[in-house]
C-alpha positions as CSV (number, residue, x, y, z in Angstrom):
1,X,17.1,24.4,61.9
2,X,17.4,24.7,58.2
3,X,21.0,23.6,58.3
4,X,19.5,20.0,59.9
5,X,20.4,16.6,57.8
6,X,18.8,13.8,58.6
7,X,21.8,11.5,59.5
8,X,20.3,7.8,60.7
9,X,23.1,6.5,62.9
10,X,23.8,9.7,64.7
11,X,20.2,10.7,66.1
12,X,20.0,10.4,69.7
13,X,16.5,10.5,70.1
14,X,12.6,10.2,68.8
15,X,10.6,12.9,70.0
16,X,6.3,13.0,70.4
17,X,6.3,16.7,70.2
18,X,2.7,17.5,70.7
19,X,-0.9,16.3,69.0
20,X,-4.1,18.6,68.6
21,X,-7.6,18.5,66.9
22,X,-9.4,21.2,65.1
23,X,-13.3,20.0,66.1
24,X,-14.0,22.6,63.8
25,X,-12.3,21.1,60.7
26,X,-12.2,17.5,61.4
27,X,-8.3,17.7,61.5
28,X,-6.2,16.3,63.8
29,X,-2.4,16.8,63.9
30,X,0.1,15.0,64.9
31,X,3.7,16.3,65.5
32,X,7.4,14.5,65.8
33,X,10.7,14.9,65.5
34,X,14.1,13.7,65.4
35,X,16.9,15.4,68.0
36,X,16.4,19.1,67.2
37,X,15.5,18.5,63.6
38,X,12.5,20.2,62.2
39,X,8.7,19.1,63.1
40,X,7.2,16.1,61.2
41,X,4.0,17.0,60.9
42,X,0.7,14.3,59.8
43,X,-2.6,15.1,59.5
44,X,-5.8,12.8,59.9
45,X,-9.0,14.5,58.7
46,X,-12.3,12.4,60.3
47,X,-15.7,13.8,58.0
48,X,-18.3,15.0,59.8
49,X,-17.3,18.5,61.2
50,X,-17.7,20.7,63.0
51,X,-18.1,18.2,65.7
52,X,-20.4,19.3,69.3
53,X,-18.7,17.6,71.7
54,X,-19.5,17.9,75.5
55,X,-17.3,18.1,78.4
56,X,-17.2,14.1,78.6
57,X,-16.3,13.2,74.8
58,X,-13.9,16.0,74.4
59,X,-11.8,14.4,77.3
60,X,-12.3,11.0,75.6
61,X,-11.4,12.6,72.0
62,X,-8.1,14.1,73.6
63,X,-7.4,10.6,75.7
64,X,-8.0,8.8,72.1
65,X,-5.9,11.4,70.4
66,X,-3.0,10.8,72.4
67,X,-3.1,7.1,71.7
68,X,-3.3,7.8,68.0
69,X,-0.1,10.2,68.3
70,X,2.0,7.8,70.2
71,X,0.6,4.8,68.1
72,X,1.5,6.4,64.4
73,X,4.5,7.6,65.6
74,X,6.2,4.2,64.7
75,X,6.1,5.1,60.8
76,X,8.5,7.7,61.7
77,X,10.1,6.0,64.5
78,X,11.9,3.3,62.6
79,X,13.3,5.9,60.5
80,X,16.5,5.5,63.0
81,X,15.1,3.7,65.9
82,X,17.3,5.9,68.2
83,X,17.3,4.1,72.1
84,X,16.2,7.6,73.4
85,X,12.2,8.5,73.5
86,X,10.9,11.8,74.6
87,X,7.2,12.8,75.3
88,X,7.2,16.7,74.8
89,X,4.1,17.8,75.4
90,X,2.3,15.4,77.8
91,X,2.9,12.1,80.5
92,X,2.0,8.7,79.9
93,X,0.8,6.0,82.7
94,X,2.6,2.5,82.9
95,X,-0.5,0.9,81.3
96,X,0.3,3.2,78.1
97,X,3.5,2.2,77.9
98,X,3.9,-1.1,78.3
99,X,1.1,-0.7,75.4
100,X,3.2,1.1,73.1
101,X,6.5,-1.0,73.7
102,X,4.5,-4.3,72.8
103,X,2.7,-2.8,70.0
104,X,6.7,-1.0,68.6
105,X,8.6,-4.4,69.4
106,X,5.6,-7.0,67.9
107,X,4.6,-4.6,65.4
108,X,7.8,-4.1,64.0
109,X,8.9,-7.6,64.0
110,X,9.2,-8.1,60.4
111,X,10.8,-4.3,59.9
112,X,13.8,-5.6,62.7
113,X,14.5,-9.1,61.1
114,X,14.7,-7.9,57.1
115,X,16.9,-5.0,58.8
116,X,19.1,-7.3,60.8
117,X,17.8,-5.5,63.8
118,X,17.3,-6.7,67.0
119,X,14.4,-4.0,69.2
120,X,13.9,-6.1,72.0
121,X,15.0,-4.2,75.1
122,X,15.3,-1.0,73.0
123,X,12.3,0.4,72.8
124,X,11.2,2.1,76.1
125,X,8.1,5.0,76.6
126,X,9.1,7.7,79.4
127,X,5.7,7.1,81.9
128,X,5.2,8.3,85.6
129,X,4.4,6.2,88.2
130,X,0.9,7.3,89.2
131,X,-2.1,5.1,88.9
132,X,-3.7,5.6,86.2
133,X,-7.9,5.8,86.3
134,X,-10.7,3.7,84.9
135,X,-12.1,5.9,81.9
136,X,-15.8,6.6,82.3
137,X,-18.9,5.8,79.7
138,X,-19.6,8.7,77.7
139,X,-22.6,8.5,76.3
140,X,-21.9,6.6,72.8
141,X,-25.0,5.5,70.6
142,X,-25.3,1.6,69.5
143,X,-23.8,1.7,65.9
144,X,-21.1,-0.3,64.2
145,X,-17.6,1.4,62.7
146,X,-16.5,-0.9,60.2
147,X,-13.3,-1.1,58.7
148,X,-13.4,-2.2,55.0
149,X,-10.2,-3.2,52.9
150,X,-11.5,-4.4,49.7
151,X,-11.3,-8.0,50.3
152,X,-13.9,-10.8,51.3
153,X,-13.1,-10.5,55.0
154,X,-14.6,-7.3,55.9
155,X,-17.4,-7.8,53.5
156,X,-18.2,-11.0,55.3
157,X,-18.7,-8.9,58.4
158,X,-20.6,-6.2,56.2
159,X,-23.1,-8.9,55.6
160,X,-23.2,-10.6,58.6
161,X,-24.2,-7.4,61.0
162,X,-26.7,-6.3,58.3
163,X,-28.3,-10.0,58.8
164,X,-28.2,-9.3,62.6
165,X,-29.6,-6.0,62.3
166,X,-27.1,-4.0,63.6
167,X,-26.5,-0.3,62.1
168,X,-23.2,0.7,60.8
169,X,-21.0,2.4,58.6
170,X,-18.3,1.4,56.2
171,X,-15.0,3.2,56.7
172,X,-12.0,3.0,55.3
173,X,-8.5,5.5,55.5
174,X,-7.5,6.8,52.4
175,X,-7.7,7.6,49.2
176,X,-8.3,3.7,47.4
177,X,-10.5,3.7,44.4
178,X,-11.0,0.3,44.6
179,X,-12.1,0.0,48.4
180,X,-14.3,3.2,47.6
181,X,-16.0,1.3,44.7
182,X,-16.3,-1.8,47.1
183,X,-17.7,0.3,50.2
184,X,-20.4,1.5,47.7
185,X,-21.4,-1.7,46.9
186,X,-22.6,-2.2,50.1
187,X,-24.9,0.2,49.3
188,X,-24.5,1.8,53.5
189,X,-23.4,5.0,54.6
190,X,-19.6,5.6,54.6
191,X,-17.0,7.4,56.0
192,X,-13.9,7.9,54.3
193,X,-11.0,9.1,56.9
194,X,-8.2,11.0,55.2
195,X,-4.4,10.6,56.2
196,X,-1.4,12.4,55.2
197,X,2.2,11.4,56.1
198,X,4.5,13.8,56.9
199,X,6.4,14.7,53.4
200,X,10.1,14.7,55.3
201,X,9.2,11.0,55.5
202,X,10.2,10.2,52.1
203,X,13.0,12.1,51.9
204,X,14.6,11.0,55.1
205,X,14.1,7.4,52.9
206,X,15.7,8.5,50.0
207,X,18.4,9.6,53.0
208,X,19.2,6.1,54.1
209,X,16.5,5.4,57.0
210,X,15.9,2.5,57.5
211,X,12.4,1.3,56.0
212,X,10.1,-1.6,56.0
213,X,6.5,-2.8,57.3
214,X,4.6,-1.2,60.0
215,X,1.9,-2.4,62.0
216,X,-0.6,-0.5,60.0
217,X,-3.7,-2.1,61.6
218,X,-2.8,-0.7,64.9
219,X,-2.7,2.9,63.2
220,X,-5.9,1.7,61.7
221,X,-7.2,0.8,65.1
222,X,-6.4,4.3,66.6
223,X,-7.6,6.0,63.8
224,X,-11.0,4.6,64.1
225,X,-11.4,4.9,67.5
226,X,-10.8,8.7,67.4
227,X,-13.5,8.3,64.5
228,X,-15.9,6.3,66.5
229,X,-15.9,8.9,69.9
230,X,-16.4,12.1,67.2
231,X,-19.3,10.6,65.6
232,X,-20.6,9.1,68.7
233,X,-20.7,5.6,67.8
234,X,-19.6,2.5,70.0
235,X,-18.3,-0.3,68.2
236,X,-15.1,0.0,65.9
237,X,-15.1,-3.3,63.8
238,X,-12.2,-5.3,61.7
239,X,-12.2,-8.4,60.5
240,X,-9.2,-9.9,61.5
241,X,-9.5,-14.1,61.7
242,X,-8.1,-16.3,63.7
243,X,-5.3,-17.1,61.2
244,X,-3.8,-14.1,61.8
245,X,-1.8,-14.6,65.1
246,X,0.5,-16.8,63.6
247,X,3.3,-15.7,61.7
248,X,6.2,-17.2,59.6
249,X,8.5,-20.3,61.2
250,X,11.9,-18.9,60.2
251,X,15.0,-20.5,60.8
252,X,17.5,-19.1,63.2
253,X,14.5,-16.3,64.0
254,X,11.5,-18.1,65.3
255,X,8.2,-16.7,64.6
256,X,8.1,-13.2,62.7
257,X,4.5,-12.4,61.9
258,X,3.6,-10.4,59.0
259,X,0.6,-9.2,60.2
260,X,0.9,-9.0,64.4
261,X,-1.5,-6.1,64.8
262,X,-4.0,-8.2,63.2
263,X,-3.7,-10.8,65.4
264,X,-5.3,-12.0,69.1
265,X,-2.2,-10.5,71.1
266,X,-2.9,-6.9,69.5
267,X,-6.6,-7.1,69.7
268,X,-6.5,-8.5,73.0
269,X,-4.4,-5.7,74.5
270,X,-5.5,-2.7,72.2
271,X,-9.0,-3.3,73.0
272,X,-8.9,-3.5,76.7
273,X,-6.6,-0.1,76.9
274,X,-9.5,1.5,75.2
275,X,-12.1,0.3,77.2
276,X,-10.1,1.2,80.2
277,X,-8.7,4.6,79.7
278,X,-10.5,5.8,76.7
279,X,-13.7,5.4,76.7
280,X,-15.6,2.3,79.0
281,X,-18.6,2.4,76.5
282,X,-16.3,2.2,73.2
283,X,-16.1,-1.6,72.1
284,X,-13.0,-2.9,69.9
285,X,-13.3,-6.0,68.3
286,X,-12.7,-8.5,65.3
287,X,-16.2,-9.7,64.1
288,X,-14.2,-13.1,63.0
289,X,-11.3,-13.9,65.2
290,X,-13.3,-17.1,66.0
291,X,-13.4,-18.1,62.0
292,X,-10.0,-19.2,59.9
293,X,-9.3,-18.1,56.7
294,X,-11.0,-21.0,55.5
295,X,-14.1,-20.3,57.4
296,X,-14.2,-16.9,56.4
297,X,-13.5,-18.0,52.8
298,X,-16.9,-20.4,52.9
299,X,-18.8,-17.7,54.5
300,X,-18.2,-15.6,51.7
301,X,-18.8,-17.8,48.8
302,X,-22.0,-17.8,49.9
303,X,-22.0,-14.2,48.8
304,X,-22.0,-13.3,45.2
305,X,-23.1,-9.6,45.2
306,X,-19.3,-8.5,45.2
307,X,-17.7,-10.9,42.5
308,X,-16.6,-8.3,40.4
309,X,-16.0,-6.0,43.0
310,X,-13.7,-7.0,45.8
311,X,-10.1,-7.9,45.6
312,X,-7.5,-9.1,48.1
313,X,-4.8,-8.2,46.0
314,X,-2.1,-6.0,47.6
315,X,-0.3,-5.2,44.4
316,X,-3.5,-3.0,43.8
317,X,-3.1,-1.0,46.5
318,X,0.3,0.3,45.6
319,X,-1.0,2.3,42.4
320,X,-1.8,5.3,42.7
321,X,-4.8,7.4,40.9
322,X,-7.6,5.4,39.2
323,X,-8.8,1.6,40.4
324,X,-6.6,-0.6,38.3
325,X,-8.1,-2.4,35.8
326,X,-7.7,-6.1,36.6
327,X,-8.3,-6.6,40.2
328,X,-6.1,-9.4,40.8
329,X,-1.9,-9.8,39.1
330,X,-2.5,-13.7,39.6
331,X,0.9,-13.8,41.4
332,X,1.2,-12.7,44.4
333,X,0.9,-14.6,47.9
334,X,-2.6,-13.1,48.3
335,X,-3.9,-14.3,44.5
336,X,-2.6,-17.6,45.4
337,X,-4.2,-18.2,49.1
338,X,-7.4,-16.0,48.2
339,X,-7.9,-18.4,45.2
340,X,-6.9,-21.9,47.2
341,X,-9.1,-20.8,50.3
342,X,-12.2,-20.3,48.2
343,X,-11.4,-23.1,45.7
344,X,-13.1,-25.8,48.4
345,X,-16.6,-24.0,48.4
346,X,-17.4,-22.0,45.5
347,X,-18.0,-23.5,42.1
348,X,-14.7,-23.6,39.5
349,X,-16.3,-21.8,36.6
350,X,-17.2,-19.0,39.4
351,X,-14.1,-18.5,41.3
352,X,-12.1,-18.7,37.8
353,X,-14.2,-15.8,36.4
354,X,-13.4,-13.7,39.4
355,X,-9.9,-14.5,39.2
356,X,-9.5,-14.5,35.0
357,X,-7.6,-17.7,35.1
358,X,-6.8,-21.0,37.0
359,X,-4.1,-20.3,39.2
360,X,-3.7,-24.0,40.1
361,X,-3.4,-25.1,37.0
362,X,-0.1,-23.1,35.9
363,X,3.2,-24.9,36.2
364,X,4.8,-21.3,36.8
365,X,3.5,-20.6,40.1
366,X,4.5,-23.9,41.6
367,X,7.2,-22.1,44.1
368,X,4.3,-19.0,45.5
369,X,2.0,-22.5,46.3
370,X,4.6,-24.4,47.8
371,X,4.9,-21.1,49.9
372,X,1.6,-20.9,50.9
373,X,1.7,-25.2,51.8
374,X,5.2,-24.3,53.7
375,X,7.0,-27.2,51.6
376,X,10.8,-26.2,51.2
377,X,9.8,-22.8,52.6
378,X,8.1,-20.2,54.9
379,X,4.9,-19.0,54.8
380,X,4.8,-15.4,52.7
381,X,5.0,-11.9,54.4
382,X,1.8,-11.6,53.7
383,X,-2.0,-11.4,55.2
384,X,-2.6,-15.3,54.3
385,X,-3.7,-18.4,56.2
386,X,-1.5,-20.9,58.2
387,X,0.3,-23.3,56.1
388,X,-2.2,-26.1,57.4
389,X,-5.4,-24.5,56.3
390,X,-3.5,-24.1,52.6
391,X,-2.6,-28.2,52.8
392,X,-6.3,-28.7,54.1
393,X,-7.5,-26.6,51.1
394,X,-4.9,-28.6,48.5
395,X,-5.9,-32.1,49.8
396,X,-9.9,-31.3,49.4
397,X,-9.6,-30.0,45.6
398,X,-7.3,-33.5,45.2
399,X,-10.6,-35.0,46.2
400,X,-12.4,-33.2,43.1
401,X,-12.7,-34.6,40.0
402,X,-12.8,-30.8,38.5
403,X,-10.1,-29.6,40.1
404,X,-7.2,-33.1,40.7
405,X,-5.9,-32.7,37.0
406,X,-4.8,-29.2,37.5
407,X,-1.6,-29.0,37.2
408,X,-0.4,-27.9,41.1
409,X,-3.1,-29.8,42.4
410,X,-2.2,-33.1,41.2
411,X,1.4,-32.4,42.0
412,X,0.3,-31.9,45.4
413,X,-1.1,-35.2,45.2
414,X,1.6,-37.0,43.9
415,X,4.6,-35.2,45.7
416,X,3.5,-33.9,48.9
417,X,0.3,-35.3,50.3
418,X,2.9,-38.5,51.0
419,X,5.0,-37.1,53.4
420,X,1.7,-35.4,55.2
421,X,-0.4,-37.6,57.8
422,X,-3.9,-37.6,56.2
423,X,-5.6,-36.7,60.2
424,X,-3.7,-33.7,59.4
425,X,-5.6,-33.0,56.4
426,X,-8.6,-33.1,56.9
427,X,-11.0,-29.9,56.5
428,X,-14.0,-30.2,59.2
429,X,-11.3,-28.7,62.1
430,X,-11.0,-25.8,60.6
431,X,-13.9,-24.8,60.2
432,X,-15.1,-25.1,63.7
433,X,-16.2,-21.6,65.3
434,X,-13.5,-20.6,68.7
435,X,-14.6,-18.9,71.3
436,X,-11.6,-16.7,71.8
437,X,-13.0,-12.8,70.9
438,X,-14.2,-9.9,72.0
439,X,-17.3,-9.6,69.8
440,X,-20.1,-7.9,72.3
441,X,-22.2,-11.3,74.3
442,X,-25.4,-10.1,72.7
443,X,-24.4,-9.7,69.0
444,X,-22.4,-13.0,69.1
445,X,-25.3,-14.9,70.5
446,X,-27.0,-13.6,67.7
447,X,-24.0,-14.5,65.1
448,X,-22.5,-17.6,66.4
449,X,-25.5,-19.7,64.7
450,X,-24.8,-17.7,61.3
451,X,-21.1,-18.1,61.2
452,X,-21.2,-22.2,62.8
453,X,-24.1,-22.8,59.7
């Protein structure tokens, strides 16, 4: 074993060697490996033990347990992508794995095309053939698990299920200072979920593996729901928008998108597998899939209690140790849409103080705009908008007397708005509420008026 060297084009196969949870610690483990090479073990620590579990949710917990194992294991698996999978310790149904090869395929989609990989028809979960069972209720109290992130999205959900009365708690994975300072804002209980990546990891990186982005919302997702069934709680919440199941146009590839476990496809099918064979009581959803970045971005201007707290800014969330001091660079993809969504509805002296500049009036970011309005490119890699709520946004500040002499604005006017059509342009459509969700019947009658307002 010790003789082992991680080698990425000779490994034969990904292994799942075996998961377990310590209900008295809170600790769950989660074991792989590579051929015969030695174990990769994580670690996911949920606060709150020791957990009393009875005979019902301790099934559940393990059922939700092995769905967080098999779900994770992609940040090791596309270390080498080998074509053979192996389940060591356990069998999966069908269902489960026609899960897991959409969520490794989709997911990955970004990793494979900035690789020059191609996954499709690689990627392929051992299962047996038996039918697999509907998952009782088990018991869970009515009580929200919310995800927060530091950005306006899941504090416009935050806000929206306090209006509606609902209980919850504000959860978030890791060790963030930023979303920690956010979450307490909020001034609700939280719960702060611990993860720890098997160390070999970076090393087998510094090896040659290959690397690249992960469909970390579905590891999220799993996280949470082993979260939600140890604390007894039946709703786990994100706050994904509608604007997240499309991805980037590129040519020669078709659509790669960014962030595919944010989107409807993920939700869709990661939330009916848990209410089927998890838990029947445990509800999944986005609180605004039926919004669009740009409704979500006028929700939240109508919310000032986090101006100097939240940012959207992923260069933040690469630092280690204390929050960083300026909460947004002003430069990348996420600056540039968070500033051009919220432009439209909050007041300029406002949005400029959160920001500490005007980002559409500086010449220098003309090409990370043009980006974000997909002229002469694709949209960013990033967790932004469709290029048509960016145009929308760009055309409505060209209306503006404050804002159609800044510099990127009025060269949108000028240069681009003439090759648009203007029915394309316009705002209103986008802001209409969709119907497509799986927010509970009762809460969304109670939230549609809010959100359409």
């Amino acid at each position: 074993m010790s003789e082992w060297k991680f080698q990425r084009d000779a490994i034969q196969a990904f292994r799942f060697v075996r998961c377990g949870f310590d209900a008295q610690t809170g600790v769950a483990q989660l074991v792989y490996a590579f051929d015969d090479g030695p174990e990769l073990v994580e670690t996911v620590t949920v606060p709150g033990a020791p957990f009393a579990l009875d005979a019902q949710r301790a099934e559940a917990v393990e059922r939700a347990l092995r769905l967080l194992h098999l779900i994770t294991g992609v940040s090791y698996y596309k270390s080498a992508v080998p074509r053979e999978i192996r389940i060591d310790s356990y069998t999966i149904d069908a269902d489960t794995a026609a899960l897991l090869q959409t969520v490794y395929e989709n997911g990955l989609g970004e990793f494979a095309y900035r690789n020059g990989l191609n996954l499709r028809g690689r990627i392929a979960f051992p299962h047996d053939d038996a039918p697999s069972a509907q998952a009782p209720a088990v018991g869970l109290r009515e009580h929200a698990l919310v995800a927060i992130g530091g950005g306006k999205d899941s504090l416009v959900s935050i806000e929206a299920l306090r209006g509606a009365g609902v209980e919850q708690t504000v959860t978030w994975i890791g060790g963030s200072q930023l979303i920690r300072a956010c979450a307490e804002r909020t001034g609700l209980p939280t719960l702060n979920v611990g993860r720890a990546l098997a160390p070999q990891l970076f090393d087998y990186n510094r090896d040659g593996a290959w690397n690249g982005h992960i469909p970390v919302t579905a590891v999220n997702s799993a996280i949470l729901v082993l979260a939600a069934l140890l604390h007894g709680i039946d709703q786990v919440v994100f706050s994904n928008e509608r604007s997240a199941s499309y991805g980037s146009l590129i040519e020669g590839a078709g659509e790669v998108n960014h962030q595919w476990s944010k989107g409807w496809a993920f939700e869709a099918a990661f939330g009916d597998h848990v209410h089927r064979h998890v838990a029947a009581d445990l509800h999944y959803y986005s609180l605004l899939r039926p919004l669009s970045e740009l409704a979500v971005a006028r929700q939240f201007a109508r919310i000032d209690r986090y101006d100097a707290h939240f940012s959207s800014c992923n260069r933040n969330f690469h630092i280690l140790g204390e929050r960083p001091v300026n909460r947004w660079c002003g430069v990348c993809p996420k600056c540039h849409f968070v500033f051009l969504a919220l432009a439209p509805f909050m007041p300029k002296p406002r949005l400029v103080g959160i920001f500490g500049r005007n980002l559409l009036d500086d010449a220098a970011q003309t090409a990370g705009f043009d980006a974000l309005l997909e002229y002469q490119d694709h949209k960013p890699f990033e967790c932004v908008g469709e290029g048509r709520e960016s145009r929308a946004a760009m055309a409505a500040l060209a209306a503006r007397p404050e804002w159609r002499e800044d510099a990127l604005v009025e060269r949108f006017a000028r240069e681009i708005r003439p090759q648009l059509d203007e029915a394309d342009l316009r705002i209103e459509p986008l802001l209409v509420v969709d119907d497509e969700h799986r927010v509970p019947p009762a809460l969304w009658d109670r939230l549609r008026a809010h959100f359409a307002a």
